[in-house]
PLY file of the C-alpha trace (Angstrom):
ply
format ascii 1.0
element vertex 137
property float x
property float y
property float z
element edge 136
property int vertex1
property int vertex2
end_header
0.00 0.00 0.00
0.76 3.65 -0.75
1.84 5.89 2.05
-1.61 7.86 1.07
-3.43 4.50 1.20
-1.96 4.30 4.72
-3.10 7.28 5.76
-6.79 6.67 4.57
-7.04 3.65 6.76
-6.17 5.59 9.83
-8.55 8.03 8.75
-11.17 5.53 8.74
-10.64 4.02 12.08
-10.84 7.73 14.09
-13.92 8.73 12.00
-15.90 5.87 11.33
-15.23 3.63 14.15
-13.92 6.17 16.96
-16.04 9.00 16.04
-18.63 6.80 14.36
-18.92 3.67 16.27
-18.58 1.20 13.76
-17.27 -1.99 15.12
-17.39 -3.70 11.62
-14.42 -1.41 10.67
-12.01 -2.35 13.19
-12.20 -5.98 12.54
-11.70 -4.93 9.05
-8.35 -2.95 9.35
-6.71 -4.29 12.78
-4.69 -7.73 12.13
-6.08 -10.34 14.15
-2.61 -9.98 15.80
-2.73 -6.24 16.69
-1.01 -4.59 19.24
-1.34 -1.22 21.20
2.28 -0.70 22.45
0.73 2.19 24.69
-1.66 -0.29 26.64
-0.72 -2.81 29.81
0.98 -5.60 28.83
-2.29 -8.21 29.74
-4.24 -5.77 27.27
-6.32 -7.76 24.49
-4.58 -7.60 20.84
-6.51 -8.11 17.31
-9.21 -5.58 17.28
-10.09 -6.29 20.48
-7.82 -4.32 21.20
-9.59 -0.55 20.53
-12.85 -2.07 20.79
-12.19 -2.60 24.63
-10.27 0.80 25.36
-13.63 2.30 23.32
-16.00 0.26 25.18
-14.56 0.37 28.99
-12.41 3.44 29.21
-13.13 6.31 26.50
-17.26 5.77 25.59
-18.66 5.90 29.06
-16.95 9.01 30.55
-17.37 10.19 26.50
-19.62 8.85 24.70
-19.73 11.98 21.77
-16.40 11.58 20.88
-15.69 13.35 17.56
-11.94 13.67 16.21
-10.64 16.41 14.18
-7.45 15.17 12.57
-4.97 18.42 12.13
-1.61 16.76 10.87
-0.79 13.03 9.04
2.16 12.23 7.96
3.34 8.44 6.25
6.52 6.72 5.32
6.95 3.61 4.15
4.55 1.39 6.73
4.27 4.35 9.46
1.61 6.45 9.42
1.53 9.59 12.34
-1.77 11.66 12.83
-1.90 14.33 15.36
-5.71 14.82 16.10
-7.66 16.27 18.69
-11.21 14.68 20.40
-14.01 16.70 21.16
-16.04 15.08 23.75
-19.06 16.22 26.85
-17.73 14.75 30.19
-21.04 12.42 31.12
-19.08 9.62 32.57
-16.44 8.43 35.82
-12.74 9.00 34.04
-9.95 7.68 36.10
-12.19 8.75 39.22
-13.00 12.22 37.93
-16.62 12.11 38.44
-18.81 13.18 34.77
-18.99 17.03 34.73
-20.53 18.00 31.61
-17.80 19.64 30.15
-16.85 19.88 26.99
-13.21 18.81 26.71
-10.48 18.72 24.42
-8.14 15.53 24.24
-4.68 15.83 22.51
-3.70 12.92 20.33
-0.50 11.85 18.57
-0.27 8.37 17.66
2.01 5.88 15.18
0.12 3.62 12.98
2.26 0.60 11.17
0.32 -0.97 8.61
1.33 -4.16 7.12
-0.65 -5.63 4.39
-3.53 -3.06 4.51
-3.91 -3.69 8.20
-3.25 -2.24 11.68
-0.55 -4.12 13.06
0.93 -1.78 15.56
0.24 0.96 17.76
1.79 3.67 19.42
0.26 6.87 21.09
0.74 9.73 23.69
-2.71 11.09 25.25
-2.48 14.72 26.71
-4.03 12.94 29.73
-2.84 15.91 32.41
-4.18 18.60 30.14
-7.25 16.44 29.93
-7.87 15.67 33.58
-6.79 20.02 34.03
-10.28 20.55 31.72
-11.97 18.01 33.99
-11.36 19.34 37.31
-11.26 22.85 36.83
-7.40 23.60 37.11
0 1
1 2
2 3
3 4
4 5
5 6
6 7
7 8
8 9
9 10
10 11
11 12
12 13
13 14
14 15
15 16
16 17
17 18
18 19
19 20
20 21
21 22
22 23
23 24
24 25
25 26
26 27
27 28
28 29
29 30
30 31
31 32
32 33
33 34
34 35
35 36
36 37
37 38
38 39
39 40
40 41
41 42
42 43
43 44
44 45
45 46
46 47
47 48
48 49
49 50
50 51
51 52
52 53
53 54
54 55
55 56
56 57
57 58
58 59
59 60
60 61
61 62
62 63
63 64
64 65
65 66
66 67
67 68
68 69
69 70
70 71
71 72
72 73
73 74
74 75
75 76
76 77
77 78
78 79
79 80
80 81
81 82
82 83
83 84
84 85
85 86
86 87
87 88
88 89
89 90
90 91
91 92
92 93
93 94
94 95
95 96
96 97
97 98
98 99
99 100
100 101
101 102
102 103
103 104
104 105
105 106
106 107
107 108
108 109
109 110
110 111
111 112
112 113
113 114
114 115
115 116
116 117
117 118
118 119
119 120
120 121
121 122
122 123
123 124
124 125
125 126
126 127
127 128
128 129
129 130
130 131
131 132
132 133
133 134
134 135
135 136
């Protein structure tokens, strides 16, 4: 695949299955042997692996997520998006009770695709600017 091929995949996971909640799509482009690099070690790989971080973590403290990308770049099998959610705070988050603000999550992640599929994952969450929005700070 292309490097612009690349890029469209990762396109298609953060907008129609992050943003648009379509499971189908990420057993379509993760390899049954995915792997988020980012997660715990005794985190599920395959698709499973987004689908639970989605499911358990992200959709019940957010459940409007909607991503802006701002920045992709590919080379060779690497793909990097910089991106940005836009959720409403309606859920627990690491303890934060839900607050009803809107928030803004920083994103940068690192996408290798082999054979038109997700194979491995890297990404850095502005989590302390996040939980800042959250309580208040």
């Amino acid at each position: 695949m292309t490097p612009e091929q690349n890029k469209t995949l990762v396109r298609r996971i953060n907008k129609e299955y992050i943003e648009g909640r379509n499971e189908s799509v990420a057993y379509e482009i993760l390899a049954d042997d995915f792997i988020n690099r980012t997660a715990p070690p005794e985190s599920p790989r395959g698709p499973q692996a987004i689908i639970w971080f989605f499911n358990n973590v992200m959709r019940p403290a957010f459940p409007d997520i909607k991503v802006v990308i701002h920045d992709q770049v590919a080379e060779g099998d690497l793909v990097t998006t910089r991106k940005t959610f836009h959720a409403t705070h309606k859920g627990e988050f690491f303890g934060a009770p839900a607050t009803d603000k809107q928030v803004k999550i920083d994103v940068i992640d690192i996408v290798r695709i082999e054979n038109g599929k997700f194979k491995e994952h890297w990404g850095i969450v502005d989590v302390p600017g996040l939980m800042a929005q959250i309580n208040g700070n």
